[in-house]
C-alpha positions in Angstrom: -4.0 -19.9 12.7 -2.3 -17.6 15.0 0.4 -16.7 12.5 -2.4 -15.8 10.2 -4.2 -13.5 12.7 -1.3 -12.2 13.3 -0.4 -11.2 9.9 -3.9 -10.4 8.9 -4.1 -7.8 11.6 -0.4 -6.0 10.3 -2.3 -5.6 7.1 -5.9 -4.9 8.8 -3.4 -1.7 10.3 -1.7 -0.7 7.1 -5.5 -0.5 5.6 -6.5 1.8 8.5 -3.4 3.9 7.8 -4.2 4.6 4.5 -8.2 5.5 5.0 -6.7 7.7 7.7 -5.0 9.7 5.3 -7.8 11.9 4.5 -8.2 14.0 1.4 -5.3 16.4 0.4 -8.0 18.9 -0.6 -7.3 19.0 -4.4 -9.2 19.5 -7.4 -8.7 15.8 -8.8 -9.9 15.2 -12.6 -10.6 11.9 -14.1 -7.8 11.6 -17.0 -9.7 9.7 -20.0 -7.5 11.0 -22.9 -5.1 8.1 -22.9 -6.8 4.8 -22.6 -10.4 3.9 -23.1 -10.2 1.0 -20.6 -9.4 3.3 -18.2 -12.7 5.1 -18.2 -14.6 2.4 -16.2 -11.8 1.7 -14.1 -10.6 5.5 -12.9 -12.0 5.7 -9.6 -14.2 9.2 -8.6 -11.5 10.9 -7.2 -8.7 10.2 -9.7 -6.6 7.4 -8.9 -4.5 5.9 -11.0 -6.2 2.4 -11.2 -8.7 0.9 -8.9 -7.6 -2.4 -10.4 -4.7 -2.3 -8.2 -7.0 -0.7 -5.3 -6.3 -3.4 -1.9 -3.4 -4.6 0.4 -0.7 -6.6 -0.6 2.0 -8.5 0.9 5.6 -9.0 -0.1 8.5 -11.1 1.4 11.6 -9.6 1.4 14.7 -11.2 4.0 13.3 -12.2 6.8 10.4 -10.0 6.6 7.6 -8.7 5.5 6.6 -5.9 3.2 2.5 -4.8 3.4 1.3 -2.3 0.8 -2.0 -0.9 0.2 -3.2 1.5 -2.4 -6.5 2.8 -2.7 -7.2 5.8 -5.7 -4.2 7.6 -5.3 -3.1 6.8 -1.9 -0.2 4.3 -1.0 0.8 3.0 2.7 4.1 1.2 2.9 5.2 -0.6 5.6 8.3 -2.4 5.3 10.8 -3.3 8.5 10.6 -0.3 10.9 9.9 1.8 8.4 6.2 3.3 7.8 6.1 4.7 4.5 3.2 7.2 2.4 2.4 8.9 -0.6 0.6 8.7 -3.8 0.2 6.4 -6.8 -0.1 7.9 -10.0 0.4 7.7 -13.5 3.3 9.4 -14.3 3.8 7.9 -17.9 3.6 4.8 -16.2 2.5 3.6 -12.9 4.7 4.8 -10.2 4.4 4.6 -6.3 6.2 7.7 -5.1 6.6 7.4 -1.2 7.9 9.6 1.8 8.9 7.4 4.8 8.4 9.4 8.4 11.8 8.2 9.2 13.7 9.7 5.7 14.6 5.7 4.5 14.8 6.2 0.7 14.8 2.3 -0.4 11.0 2.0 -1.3 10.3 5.9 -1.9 10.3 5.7 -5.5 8.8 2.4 -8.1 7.8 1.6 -11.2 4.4 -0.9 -10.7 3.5 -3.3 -13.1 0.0 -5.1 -12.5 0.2 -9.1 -12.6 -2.4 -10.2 -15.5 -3.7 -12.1 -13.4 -5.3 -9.2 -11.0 -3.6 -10.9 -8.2 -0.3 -9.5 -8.1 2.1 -6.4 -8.5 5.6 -6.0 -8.9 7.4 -2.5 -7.9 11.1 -2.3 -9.7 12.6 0.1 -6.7 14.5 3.1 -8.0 16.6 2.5 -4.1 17.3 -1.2 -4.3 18.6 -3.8 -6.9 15.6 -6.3 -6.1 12.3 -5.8 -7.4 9.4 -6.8 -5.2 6.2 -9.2 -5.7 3.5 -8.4 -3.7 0.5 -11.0 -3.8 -3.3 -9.3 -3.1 -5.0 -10.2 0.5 -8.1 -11.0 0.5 -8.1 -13.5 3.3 -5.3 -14.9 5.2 -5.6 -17.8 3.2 -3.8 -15.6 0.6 -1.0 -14.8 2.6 2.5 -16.5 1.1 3.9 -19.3 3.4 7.3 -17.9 5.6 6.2 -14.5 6.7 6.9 -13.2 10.7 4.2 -14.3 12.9 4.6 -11.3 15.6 5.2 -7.6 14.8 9.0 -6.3 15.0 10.1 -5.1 18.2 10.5 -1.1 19.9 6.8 -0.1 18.3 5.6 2.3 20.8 3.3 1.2 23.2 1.7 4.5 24.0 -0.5 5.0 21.7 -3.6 7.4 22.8 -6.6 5.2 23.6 -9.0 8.7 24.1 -9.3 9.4 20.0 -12.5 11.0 19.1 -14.8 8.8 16.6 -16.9 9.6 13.8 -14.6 12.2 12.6 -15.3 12.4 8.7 -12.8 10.7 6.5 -13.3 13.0 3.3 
């Protein structure tokens, strides 16, 4: 139980990261010219596929990789590295990713959606092995083997005094 707290909360915090983003102030357009399916799927604001909208886990090595995309934004969080960016069709779904710290190894994917609804794999441009994230929906969800604590040196000083009901939009 505690290992799935645990886990549930890393991807609670990549979830908050992404709605944290805020808008980027564009004009987005719905693109409906390509695929008719994609009409009742598009979200408002232009993403590239709500069908893939939600939080998803990976293993990779000893660890764990948490992704969640919702419209056209993408959080990354993979090691110590905390990555962000869009997801967008770009001839084909493609997570396009800046890390704060300059890694490169997830900046750039190809996504292909699981028929199933359940599951994505990204073919990194970076790294040799794709990745198979699984959806989270409960911690019940969550593949068998991942950490149970969150890595060591995050900073501990994180301000407590944040103003709230700031507009997210």
């Amino acid at each position: 139980m505690k290992k799935a707290v645990s886990i549930a909360g890393t991807a609670v915090a990549a979830a908050l990261l992404l709605t944290a983003c805020g808008s980027d102030g564009g004009d987005d357009k719905k693109d409906t010219s390509k695929d008719p399916s994609s009409e009742s799927s598009a979200p408002a604001e232009g993403g590239a596929d709500t069908k893939v909208s939600g939080t998803y886990v990976a293993k990779a090595g000893e660890g764990a990789v948490i992704l969640s995309i919702s419209g056209k934004k993408a959080v990354l969080m993979a090691d110590k590295h905390i990555c962000n960016g869009e997801y967008a069709d770009m001839g084909g779904k493609m997570l396009m990713l800046k890390c704060a710290d300059g890694n490169t190894d997830r900046s750039a994917g190809k996504v292909t959606a699981g028929a199933d609804g359940k599951t994505l794999t990204v073919d990194w441009d970076a790294l040799a092995k794709n990745d198979t994230f699984i959806k989270t929906t409960s911690p019940s969800d969550l593949p068998s083997g991942l950490p149970t604590s969150l890595p060591s040196g995050l900073p501990t000083d994180i301000p407590t005094d944040l103003a709230t009901g700031l507009p997210t939009g």
